[in-house]
C-alpha positions in Angstrom: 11.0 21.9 20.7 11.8 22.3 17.0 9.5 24.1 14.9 8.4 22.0 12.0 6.7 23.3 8.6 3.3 22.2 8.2 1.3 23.0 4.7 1.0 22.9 1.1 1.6 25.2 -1.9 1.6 26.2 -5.0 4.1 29.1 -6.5 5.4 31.2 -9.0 8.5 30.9 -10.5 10.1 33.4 -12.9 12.4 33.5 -15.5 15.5 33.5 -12.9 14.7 30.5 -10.9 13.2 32.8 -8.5 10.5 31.5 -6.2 8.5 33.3 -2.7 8.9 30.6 -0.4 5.2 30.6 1.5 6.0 33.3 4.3 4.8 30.0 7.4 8.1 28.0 6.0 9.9 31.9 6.4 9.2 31.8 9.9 10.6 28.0 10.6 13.5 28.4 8.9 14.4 31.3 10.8 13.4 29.6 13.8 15.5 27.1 13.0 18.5 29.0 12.2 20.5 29.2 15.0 22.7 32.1 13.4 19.1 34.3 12.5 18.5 37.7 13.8 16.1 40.5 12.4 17.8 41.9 10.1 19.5 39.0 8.8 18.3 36.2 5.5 17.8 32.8 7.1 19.8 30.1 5.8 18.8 26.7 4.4 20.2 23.6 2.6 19.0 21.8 -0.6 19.5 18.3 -0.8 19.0 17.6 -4.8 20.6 13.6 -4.3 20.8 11.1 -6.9 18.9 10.5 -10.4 16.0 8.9 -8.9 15.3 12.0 -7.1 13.0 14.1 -8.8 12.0 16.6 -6.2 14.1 19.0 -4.1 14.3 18.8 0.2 14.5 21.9 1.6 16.3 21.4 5.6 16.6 23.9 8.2 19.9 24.6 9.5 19.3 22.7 12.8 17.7 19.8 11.4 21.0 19.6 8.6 23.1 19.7 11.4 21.3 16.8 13.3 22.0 15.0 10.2 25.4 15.9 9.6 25.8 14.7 13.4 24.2 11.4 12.7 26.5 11.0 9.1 29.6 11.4 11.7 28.7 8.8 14.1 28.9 6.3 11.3 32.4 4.5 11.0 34.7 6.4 8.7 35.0 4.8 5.8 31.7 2.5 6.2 29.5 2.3 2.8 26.8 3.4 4.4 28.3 7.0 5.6 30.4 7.7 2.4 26.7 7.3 0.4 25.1 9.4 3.2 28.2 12.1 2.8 27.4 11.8 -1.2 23.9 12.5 -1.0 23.2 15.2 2.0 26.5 16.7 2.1 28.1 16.0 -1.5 24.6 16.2 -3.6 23.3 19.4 -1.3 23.6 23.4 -1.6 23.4 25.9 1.5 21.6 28.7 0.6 19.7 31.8 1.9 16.5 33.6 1.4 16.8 36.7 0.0 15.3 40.3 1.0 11.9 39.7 -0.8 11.2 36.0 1.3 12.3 34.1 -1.8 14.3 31.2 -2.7 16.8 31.2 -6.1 16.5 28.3 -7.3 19.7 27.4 -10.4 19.1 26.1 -13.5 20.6 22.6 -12.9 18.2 21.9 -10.4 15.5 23.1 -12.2 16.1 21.2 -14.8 16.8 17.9 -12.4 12.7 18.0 -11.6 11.6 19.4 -14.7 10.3 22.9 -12.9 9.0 25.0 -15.5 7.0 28.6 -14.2 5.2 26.8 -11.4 6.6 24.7 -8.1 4.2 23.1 -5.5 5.9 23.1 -1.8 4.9 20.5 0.6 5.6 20.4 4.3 8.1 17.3 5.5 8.5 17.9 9.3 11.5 19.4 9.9 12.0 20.7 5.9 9.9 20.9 3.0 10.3 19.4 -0.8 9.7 21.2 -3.8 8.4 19.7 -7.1 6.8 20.1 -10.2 3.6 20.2 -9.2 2.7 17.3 -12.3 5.1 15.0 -11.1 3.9 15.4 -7.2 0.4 14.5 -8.5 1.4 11.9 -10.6 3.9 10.4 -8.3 3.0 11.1 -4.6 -0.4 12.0 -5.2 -0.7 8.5 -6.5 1.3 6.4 -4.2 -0.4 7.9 -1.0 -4.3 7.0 -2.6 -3.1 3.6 -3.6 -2.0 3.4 -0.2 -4.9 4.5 1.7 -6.9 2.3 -0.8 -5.3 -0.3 0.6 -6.7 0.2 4.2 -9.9 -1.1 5.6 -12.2 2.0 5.4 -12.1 1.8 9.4 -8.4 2.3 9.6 -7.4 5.6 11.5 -3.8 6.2 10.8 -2.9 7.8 13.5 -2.7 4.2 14.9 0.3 3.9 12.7 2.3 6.3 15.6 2.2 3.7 18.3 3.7 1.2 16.0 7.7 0.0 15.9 8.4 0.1 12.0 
């Protein structure tokens, strides 16, 4: 069974983009690098995606590749695989962590969520997405409340996993 990231937090970036990605994500994504051996710097991809996209996903190389499977079972050629190629293959970095358990992070992408000396990390199941931590509270923060607010008090959510979306 996959190992899948489970947390939230809130780090440091400096000058060079450079961010410690929390050592729990570490050990999933070298889990879940099937090329990983001590020793070695555990690979990852960013998906960065379109302009309405203002937070970084963060994929393991096994749950990338599950992806990538699914993009090639789509007809070649089909609208819906060449906007899936665009955005997790096209739109998308592989990358690595380096020595001292962190991620580099470029300037473009920085710029594309508006990181300045801070990112917040947030667990996703099989990756994680990184944002400015104002945008995640304004944004997400909001949408999930208004959500929940939205609920009888009774509601237990976890009903929502034997349902057929």
């Amino acid at each position: 069974m996959a190992r899948r990231f489970r947390g939230e937090f809130h780090q440091k970036v400096d000058a060079k983009g450079r961010v410690s990605i929390p050592a729990l994500f570490r050990r999933v994504l070298e889990a879940e690098d099937p090329d990983w051996k001590e020793g070695l710097r555990p690979q990852l991809v960013i998906v960065y995606g379109d302009h309405r996209r203002d937070y970084l996903e963060c994929f393991t190389i096994n749950a990338i590749n599950e992806i990538d499977a699914k993009i090639a079972r789509k007809p070649r050629g089909s609208p819906k695989r060449k906007i899936l190629e665009r955005l997790y293959q096209g739109q998308s970095m592989t990358t690595e962590v380096d020595h001292d358990g962190r991620l580099v992070l470029p300037q473009r992408l920085r710029e594309k969520i508006g990181l300045g000396d801070e990112a917040f990390f947030i667990a996703s199941g099989d990756h994680f997405e990184i944002w400015n931590p104002k945008t995640y509270e304004e944004v997400e923060t909001a949408r999930t409340q208004e959500f929940l607010d939205s609920l009888p008090p009774d509601v237990d959510v976890l009903s929502f996993l034997d349902e057929d979306d």
